[in-house]
C-alpha positions as CSV (number, residue, x, y, z in Angstrom):
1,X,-0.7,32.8,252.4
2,X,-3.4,35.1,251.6
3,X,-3.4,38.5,253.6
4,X,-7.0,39.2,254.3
5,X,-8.0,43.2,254.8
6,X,-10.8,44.5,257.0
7,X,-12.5,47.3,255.2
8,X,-14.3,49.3,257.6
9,X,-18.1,50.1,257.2
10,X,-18.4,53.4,256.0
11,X,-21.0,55.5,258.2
12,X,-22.0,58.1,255.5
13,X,-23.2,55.1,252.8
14,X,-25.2,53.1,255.6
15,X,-26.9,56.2,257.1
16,X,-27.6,57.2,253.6
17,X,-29.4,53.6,252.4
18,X,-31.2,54.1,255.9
19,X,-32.3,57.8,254.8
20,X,-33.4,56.1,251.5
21,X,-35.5,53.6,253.1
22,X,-37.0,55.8,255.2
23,X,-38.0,58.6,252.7
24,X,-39.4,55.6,250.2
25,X,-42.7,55.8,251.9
26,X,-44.2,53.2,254.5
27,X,-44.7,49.2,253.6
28,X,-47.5,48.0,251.8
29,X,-49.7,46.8,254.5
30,X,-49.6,50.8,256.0
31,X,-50.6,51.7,252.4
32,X,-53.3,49.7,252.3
33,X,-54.8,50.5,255.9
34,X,-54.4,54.3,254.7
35,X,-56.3,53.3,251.7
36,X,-59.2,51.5,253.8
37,X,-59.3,54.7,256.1
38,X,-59.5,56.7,253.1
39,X,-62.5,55.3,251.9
40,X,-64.4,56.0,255.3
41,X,-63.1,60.0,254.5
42,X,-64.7,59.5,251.0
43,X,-68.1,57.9,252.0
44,X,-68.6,61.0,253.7
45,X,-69.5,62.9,250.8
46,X,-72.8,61.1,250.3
47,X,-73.6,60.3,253.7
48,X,-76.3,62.6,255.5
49,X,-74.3,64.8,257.8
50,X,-77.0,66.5,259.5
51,X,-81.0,67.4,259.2
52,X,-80.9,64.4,257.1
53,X,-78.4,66.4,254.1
54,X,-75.5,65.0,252.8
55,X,-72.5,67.0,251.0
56,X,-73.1,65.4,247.9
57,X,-76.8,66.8,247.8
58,X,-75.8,70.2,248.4
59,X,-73.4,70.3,245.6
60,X,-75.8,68.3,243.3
61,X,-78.8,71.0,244.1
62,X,-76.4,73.8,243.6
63,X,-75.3,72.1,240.4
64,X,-78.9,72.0,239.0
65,X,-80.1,75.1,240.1
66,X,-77.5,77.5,238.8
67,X,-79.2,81.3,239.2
68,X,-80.9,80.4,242.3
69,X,-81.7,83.4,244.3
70,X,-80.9,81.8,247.5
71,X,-78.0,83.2,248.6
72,X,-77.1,81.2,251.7
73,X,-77.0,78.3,249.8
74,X,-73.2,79.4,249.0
75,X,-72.3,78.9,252.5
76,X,-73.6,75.3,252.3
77,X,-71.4,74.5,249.2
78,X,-68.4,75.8,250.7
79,X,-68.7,73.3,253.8
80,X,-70.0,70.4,251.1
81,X,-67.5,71.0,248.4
82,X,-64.0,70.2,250.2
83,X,-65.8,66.2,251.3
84,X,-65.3,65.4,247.7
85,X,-61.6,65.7,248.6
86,X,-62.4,62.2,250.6
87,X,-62.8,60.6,246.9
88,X,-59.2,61.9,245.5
89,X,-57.5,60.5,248.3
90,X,-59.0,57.0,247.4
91,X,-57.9,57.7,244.3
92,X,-54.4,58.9,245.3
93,X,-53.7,56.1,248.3
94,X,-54.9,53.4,245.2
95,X,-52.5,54.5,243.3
96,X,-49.7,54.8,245.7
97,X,-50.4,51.5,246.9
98,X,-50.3,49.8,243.2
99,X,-47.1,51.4,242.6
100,X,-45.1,54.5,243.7
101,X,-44.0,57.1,242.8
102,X,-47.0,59.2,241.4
103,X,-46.8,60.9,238.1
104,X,-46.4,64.9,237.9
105,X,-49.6,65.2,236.6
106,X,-51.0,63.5,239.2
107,X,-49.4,65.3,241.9
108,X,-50.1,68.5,240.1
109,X,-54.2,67.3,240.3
110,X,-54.1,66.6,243.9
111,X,-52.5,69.9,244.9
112,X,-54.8,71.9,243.1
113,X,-57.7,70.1,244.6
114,X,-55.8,70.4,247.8
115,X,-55.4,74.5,247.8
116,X,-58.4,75.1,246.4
117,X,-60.8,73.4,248.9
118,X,-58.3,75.3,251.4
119,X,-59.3,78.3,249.6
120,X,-63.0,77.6,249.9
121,X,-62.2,77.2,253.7
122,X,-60.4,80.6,253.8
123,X,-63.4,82.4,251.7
124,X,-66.4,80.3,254.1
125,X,-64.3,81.4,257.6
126,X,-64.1,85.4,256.4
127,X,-68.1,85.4,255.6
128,X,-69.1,83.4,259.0
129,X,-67.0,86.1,260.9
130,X,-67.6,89.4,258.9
131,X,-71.2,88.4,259.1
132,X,-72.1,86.5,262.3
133,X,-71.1,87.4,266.6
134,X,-72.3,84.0,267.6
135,X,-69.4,82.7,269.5
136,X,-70.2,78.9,268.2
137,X,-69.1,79.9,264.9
138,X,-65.8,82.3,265.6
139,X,-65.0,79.1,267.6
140,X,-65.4,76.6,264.6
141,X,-63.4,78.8,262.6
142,X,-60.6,79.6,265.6
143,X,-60.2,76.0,265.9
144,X,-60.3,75.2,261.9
145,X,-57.8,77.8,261.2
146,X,-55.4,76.3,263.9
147,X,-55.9,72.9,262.0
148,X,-54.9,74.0,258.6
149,X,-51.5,75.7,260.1
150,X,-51.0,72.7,261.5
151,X,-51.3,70.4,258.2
152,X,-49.4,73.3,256.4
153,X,-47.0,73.3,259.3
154,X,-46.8,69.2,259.0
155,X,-46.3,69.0,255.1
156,X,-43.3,71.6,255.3
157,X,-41.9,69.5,258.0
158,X,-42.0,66.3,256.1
159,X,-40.9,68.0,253.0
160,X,-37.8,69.1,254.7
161,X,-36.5,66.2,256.7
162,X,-38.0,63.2,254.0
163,X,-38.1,64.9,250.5
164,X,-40.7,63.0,249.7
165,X,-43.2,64.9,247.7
166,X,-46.2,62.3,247.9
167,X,-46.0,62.3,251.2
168,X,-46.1,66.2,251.1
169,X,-49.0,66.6,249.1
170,X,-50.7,63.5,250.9
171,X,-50.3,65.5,254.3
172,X,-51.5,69.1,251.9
173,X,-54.6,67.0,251.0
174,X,-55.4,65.6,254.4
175,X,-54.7,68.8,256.1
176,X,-57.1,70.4,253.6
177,X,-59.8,67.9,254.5
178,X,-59.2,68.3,258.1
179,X,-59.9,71.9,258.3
180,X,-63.0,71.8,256.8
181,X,-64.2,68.7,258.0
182,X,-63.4,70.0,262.0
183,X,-65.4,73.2,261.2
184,X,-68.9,71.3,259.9
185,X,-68.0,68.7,263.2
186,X,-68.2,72.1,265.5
187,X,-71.3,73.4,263.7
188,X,-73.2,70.7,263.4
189,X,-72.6,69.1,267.3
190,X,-75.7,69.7,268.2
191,X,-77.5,68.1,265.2
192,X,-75.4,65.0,264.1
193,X,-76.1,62.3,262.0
194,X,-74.3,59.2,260.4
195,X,-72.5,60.9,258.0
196,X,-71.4,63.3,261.1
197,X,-69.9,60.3,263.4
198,X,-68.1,59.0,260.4
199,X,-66.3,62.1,259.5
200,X,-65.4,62.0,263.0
201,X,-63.5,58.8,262.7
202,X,-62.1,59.5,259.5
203,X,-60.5,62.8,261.1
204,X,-59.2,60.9,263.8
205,X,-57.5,58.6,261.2
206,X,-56.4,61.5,259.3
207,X,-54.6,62.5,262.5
208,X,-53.2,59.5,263.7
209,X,-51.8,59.4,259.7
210,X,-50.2,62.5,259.8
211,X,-48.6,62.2,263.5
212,X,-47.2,58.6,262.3
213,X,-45.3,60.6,259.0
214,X,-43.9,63.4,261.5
215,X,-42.5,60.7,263.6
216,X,-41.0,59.0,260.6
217,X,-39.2,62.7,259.5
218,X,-38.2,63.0,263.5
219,X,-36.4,59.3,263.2
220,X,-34.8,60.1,259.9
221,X,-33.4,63.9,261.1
222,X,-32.3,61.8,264.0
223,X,-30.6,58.8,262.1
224,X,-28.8,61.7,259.7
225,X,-27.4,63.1,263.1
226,X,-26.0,60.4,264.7
């Protein structure tokens, strides 16, 4: 007669396949909705946002008249510049969606386009508020700044509790896009056009993105403590 032995499920092997699963990233069909809401953030760029100017025009007249003497037309590239962050994350929910993980060097692309249209923010907020009282504007940039804590705040979170980083620098980049898009949607209220009610719904997107991958790092910190 055959003795037959119950081996107990081990807790510490199942919790850590769950973890595994978890920190993967989300199924294909999310990938692909966060790829089609991408491409609203990217059309952005070249739609007019307001007085009949798109993002892409500013750069393009910057870009062909290097030397200008127009000075304010600095301001206008930092606002414009950061939409062309819309097109990377095409580029980066593509190729997460094709096949993950991304390469080093891609990740290393992404953050550097990711700090540095953070830095134009930074540079565009000192100038409106060393040089302008109108309360409009310290608004924007109260409300801005408060945004990009909070995407900084959300990729640290997600780093810690999923280990993940795509999903870091996904959260960097759409942090980074946030802040400057919710400043121009502040400043440019009373003037909208398309381009304005579509970086709108691309923010809102953005957001309902990043609150979906801080519920996923809640769920796995509270699988791991169980």
């Amino acid at each position: 007669m055959v003795e037959v032995v119950a081996v107990p499920l081990q807790a510490p092997i199942a919790l850590e396949y769950a973890a595994r699963r978890m920190s993967a990233g989300p199924p294909r069909w999310v990938r692909v909705c966060l790829l089609l809401g991408s491409c609203i953030a990217a059309a952005t760029f070249f739609l007019p946002f307001t007085w009949r100017v798109s993002p892409a025009e500013v750069v393009w007249d910057f870009v062909s008249q290097t030397g200008t003497s127009f000075l304010g037309i600095w301001t206008l590239v930092l606002m414009a510049t950061p939409f062309f962050l819309g097109l990377l994350l095409v580029a980066w929910h593509a190729r997460l969606t094709i096949r993950e993980p991304a390469t080093n060097a891609e990740r290393v692309v992404m953050s550097v386009a990711a700090v540095a249209s953070l830095g134009m923010s930074a540079w565009l907020f000192v100038a409106v508020v060393s040089g302008t009282s109108v309360r409009g504007e310290q608004v924007a940039v109260l409300v801005a700044t408060l945004v990009a804590l909070l995407g900084l705040a959300s990729m640290l979170f997600c780093w810690r509790r999923l280990r993940s980083a795509d999903l870091s620098i996904t959260v960097l980049a759409e942090g980074a896009y946030l802040t400057n898009a919710t400043f121009c949607l502040i400043i440019f209220e009373e003037r909208p056009d398309f381009g304005w009610w579509i970086t709108l719904v691309a923010g809102l997107l953005m957001l309902v993105e990043m609150g979906m991958n801080l519920v996923r790092a809640i769920a796995l910190k509270a699988g791991q403590g169980r």
